[in-house]
Each structure stands twice: as C-alpha cells, then as structure tokens.
C-alpha positions as CSV (number, residue, x, y, z in Angstrom):
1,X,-6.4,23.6,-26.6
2,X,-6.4,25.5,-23.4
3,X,-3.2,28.0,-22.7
4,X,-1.6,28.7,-19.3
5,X,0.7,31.7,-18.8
6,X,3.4,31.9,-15.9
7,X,6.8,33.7,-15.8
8,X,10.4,32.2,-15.3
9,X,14.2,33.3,-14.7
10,X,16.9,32.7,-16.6
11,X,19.8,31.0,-14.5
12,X,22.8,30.3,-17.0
13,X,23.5,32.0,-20.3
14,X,23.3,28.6,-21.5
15,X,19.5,28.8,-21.3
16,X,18.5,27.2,-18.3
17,X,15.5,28.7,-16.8
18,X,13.7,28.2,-13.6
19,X,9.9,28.7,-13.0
20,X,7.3,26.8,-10.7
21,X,6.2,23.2,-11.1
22,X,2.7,24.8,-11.2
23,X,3.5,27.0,-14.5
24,X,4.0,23.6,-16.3
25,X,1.9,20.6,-14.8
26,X,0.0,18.7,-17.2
27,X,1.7,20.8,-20.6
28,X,2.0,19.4,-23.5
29,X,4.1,22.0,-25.0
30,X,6.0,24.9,-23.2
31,X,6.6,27.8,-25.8
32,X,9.2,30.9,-23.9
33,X,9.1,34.1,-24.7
34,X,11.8,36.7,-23.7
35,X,12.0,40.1,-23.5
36,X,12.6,41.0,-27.0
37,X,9.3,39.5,-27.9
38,X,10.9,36.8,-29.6
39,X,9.4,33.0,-28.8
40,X,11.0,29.6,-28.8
41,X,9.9,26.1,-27.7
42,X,11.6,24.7,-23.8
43,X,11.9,21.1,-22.9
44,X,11.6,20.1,-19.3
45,X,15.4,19.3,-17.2
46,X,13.4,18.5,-14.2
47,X,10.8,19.3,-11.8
48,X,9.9,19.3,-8.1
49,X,6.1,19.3,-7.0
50,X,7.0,19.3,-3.2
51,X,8.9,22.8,-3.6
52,X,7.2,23.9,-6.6
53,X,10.2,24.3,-8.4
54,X,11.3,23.2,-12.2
55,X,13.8,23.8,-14.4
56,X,13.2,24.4,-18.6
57,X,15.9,24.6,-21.0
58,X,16.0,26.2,-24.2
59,X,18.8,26.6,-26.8
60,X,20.1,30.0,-27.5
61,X,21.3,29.1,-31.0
62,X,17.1,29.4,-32.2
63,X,17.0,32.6,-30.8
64,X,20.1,33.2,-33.3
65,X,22.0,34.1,-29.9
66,X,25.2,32.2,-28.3
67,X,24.5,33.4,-24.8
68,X,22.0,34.3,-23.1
69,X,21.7,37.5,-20.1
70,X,21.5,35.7,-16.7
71,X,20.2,36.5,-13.1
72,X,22.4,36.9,-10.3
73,X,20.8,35.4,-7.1
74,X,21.4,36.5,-4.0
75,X,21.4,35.0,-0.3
76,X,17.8,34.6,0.9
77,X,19.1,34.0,5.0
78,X,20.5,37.9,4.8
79,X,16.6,39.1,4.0
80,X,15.3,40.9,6.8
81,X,11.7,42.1,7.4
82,X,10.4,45.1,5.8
83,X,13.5,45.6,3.4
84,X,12.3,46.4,-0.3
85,X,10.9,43.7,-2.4
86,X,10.4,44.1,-5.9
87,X,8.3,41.2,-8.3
88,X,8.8,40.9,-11.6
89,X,6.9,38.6,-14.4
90,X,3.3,38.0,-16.4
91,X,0.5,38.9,-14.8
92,X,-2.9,37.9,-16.4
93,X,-0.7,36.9,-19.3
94,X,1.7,38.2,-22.1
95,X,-0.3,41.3,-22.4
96,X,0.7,42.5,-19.3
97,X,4.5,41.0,-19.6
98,X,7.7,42.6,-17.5
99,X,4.8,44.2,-15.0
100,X,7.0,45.2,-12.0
101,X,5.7,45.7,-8.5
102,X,7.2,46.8,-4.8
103,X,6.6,45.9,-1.2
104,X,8.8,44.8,1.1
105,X,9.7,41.5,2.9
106,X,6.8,40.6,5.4
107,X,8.5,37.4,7.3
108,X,11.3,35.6,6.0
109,X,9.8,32.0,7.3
110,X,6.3,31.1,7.0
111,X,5.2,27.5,6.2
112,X,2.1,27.6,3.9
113,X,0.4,24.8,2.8
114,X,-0.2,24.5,-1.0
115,X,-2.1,21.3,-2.1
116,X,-1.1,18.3,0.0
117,X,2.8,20.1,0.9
118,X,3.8,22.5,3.2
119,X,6.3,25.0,2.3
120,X,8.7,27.3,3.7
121,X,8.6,30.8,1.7
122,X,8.7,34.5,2.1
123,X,6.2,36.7,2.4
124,X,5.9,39.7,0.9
125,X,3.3,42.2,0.3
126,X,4.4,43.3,-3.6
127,X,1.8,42.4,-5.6
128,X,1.9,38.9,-6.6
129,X,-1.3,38.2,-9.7
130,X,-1.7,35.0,-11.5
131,X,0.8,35.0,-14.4
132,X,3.7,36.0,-11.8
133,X,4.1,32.4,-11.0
134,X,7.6,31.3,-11.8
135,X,9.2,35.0,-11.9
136,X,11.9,36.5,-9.1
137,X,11.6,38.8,-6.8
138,X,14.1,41.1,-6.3
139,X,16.2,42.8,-3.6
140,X,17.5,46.7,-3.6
141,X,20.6,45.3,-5.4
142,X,18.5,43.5,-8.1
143,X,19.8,39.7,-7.2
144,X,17.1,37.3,-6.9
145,X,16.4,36.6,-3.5
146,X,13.2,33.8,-4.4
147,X,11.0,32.8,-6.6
148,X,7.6,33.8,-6.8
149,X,4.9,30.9,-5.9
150,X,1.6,32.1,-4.4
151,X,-0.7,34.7,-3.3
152,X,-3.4,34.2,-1.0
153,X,-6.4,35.7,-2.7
154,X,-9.2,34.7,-0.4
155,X,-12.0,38.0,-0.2
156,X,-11.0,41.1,2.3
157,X,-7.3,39.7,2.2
158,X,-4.3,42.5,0.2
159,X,-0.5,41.9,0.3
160,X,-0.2,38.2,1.4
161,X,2.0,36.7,-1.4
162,X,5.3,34.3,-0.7
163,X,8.2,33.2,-2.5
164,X,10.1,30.8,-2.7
165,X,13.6,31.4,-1.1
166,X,16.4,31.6,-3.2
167,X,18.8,29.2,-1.1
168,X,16.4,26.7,-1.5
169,X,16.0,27.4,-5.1
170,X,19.6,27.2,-5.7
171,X,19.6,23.6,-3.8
172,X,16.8,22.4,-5.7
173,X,18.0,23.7,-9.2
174,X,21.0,22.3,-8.7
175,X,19.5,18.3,-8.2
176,X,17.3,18.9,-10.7
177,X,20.2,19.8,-13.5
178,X,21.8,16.5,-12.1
179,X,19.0,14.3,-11.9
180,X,16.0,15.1,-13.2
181,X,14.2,14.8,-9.7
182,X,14.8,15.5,-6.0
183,X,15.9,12.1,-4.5
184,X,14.0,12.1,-0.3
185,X,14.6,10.0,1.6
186,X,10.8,7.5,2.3
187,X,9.0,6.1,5.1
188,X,6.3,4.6,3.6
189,X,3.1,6.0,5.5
190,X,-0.7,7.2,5.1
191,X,-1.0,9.9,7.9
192,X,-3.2,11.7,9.5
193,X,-2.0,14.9,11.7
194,X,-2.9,15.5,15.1
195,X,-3.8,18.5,17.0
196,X,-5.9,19.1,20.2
197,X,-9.1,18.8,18.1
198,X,-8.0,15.2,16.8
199,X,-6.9,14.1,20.0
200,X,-9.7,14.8,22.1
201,X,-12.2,13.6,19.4
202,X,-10.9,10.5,18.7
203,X,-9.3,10.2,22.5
204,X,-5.6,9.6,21.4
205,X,-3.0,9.9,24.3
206,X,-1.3,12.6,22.4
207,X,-2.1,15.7,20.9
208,X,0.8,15.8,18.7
209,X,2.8,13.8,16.0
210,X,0.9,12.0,13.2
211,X,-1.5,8.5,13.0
212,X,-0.6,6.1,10.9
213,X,-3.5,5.0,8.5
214,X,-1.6,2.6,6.4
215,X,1.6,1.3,6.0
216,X,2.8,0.2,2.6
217,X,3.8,-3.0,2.3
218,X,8.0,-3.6,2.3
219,X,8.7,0.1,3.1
220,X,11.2,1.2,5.6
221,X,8.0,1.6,8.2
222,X,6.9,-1.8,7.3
223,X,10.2,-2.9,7.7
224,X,10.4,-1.5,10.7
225,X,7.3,-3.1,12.0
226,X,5.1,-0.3,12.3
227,X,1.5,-0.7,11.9
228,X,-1.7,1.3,11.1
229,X,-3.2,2.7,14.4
230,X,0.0,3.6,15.4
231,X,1.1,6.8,16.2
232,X,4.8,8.3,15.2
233,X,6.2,11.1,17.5
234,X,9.3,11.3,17.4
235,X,12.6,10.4,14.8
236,X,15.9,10.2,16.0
237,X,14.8,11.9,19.3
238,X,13.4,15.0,17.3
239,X,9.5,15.3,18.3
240,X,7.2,15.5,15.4
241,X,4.7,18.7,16.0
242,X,2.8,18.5,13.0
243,X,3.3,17.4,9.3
244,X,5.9,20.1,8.2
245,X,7.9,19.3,11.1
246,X,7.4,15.5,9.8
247,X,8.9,16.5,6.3
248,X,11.5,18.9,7.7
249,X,12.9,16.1,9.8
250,X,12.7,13.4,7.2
251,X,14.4,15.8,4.5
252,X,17.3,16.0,7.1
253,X,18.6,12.7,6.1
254,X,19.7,11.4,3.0
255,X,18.8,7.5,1.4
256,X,20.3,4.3,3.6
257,X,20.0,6.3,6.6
258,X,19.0,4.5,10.1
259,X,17.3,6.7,12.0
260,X,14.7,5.5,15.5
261,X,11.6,6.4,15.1
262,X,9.4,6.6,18.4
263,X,5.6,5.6,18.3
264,X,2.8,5.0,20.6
265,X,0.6,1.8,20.2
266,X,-2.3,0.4,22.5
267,X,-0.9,3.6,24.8
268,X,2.4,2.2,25.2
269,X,5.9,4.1,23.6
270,X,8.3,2.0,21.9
271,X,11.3,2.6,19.5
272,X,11.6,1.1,16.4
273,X,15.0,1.1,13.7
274,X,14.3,2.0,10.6
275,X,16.1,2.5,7.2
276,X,15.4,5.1,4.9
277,X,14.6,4.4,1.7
278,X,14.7,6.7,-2.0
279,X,10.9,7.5,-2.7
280,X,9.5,5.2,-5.9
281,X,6.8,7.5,-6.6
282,X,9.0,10.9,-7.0
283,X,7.9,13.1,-9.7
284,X,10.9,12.0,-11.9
285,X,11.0,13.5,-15.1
C-alpha cells in the first residue's frame, strides 16, 4: 500500500482540520497525527480541487480529549510584502514533523497554475518541502495568514513557494462544513485560451478571451446558443484576458444568475443571455 504524508491545521476544538485537496486525493484511509505523537483515523467533511482546499474531521473523545487547541487565523488582505512569514508542518514525512521555517511575504497576489486551475496565493520565500502541504504559515503574531500549497522546485530556482490565503480559506472552509462541496456557478464549455501566439497562428480576430471547442449539450452556453468555433470575450461587459480572468469572473456570480456573454463568430460580435447553472461534475464528497 503506498503512504503519502502532508500536514494540516486544526480550525475548531471540535476537531475540524483543514489541509489541501492534494494531501488526500485518491486515499483510502487518512490516519492524523498530532503533536503529542498520538494517532487517530479522520473522515473527509469536504473538499475543493479548484482551491486545493479540504476539510478532515476527527473526534476528540479517541484521543481521550474533549477539546482540542485551535488556530487563530488572521486577515490575509493586511499582508504586506516582505513582512515575516513563518511555515510550519511535515516535510519529507513524520520524521521530520513540527519543522518550522522563516522568510517573508514575497507578493501577496500571484496566480499560479497548478494542474488544469489557476490560483490566487502568496508567495513566500520560507522554505516550503514536500510534506508541508496542508500546514499554515504564520504571521509575527502567530495567526494563520494561508495555507501552504506549492513550491516551485524546477532546477536553479530557491524561495518560490505560495499559500493559500487565509480569506479564501476561511470562505472555502466554511461551504465545505455546510455542503460538502463548493457550489460555482457553470457554463458548460471546452476552451482553449488565447494569446498573441494563438491568434496569429490560427489567424483569429482577437488575441484575447477564450475559443470554444465544445459546447455541452443543454448547458447554460448551449442554451444560450453558443457554438464551437466561437469565441467568448466578454461577460456582463467584463473582458475576458485569459482563463483566470474567465474563472474569476464566473466565480463572481452565484447559481440562476443571467449574465450577457459577448462572443465573436464568423468575425462578427454578438451578445448572447445566458443563465448560470450549479456545476454537475463538482468534486462533491
């Protein structure tokens, strides 16, 4: 059986704890062990592949405890660059459990893509190893200001890892308590992102926004009557740069929204009505 190793935070005394979707993707069994050394089997409340984010629960009463010590989080908009930033969590595994490394906050808003999402973290330069996945890092005052997520590790690169904010954290814990998932709102599209490169290659009229590959049948873009070979630039007069921008804009509205989205077909703009749907593929636990 093969064993993964990440790190988490507790969040309420109850024994909520939040880590990344990463940490536990594809387990079959989640075992948590705390400070004391002591170990005790989670169960998953809900998780979140498009942040990263998911929340585990364990009962303090098989730790022989009634409550459990919780993390205070702080607000991730007051961070300001090169303020101290301190990570905390597993690197390379149990051996190496509680490590605790400094830097400081690099940017407070970089979009890095991880997989087929983009997301918005922090960088920071305290050292972020494999096994730190899932744990917080830490302002002067010791509140969590985010939740560790990724370094990038490619060769002759140092001090490039990112977290995930805590505000965002906090708004995605809490749907996942509630739910089990984070309801989005759903177009119903097989894109393609454009840049210079894409448009001068393929000789599209635009060098920005997104081409439509396929539309999925009885979606709020089929609906709609968009079509493959169409391209969307704008929603609800809001001009779509790239495929972050996309999301950003679409996770701006909320389910049974109507909302114009702007495309381009045959060279010619035209505005379309369209409804927003809830997602039936979301990673629902």
């Amino acid at each position: 059986m093969e064993r993964g190793t990440g790190s988490g935070v507790i969040i309420d005394s109850d024994g909520l704890i939040v880590t990344n979707h990463h940490v536990i993707e594809n387990s079959d069994e989640i075992i948590v062990t705390l400070d004391e050394g002591e170990s005790v089997k989670a169960e998953i409340i809900g998780k979140d592949a498009e942040t990263d984010l998911a929340v585990l629960e364990i009962d303090p009463t098989d730790l022989e405890k009634e409550k459990l010590p919780s993390a205070e989080f702080g607000d991730s908009k007051d961070l300001v660059v090169g303020e101290l930033a301190i990570a905390i969590g597993n690197p390379l595994g149990l051996a190496f459990q509680q490590s605790v490394t400094s830097g400081v906050i690099s940017a407070t808003d970089r979009t890095v893509r991880v997989g087929d999402d983009y997301i918005r973290l922090v960088q920071t330069d305290a050292a972020i190893n494999p096994g730190n996945s899932g744990g917080p890092l830490v302002n002067a005052l010791g509140e969590v200001v985010g939740i560790n997520s990724i370094k990038i590790g490619e060769s002759g690169i140092e001090g490039m890892g990112f977290a995930i904010p805590s505000n965002l954290v906090i708004e995605i814990v809490d749907e996942l308590v509630e739910k089990g998932y984070v309801e989005r709102p759903w177009i119903g599209i097989a894109i393609q992102e454009i840049d210079k490169y894409v448009a001068e290659i393929f000789d599209l009229p635009v060098d920005y926004g997104v081409y439509i590959q396929e539309v999925e049948p009885n979606s709020p873009a089929g609906n709609a009557g968009i079509q493959s070979g169409d391209i969307l630039t704008e929603i609800d007069n809001r001009k779509i740069e790239n495929l972050p921008k996309l999301r950003s804009i679409r996770n701006d509205f909320e389910v049974g929204d109507q909302v114009e989205a702007t495309i381009i077909r045959n060279e010619e703009e035209k505005t379309v009505e369209m409804t927003l749907e809830s997602n039936p593929y979301q990673d629902i636990n």
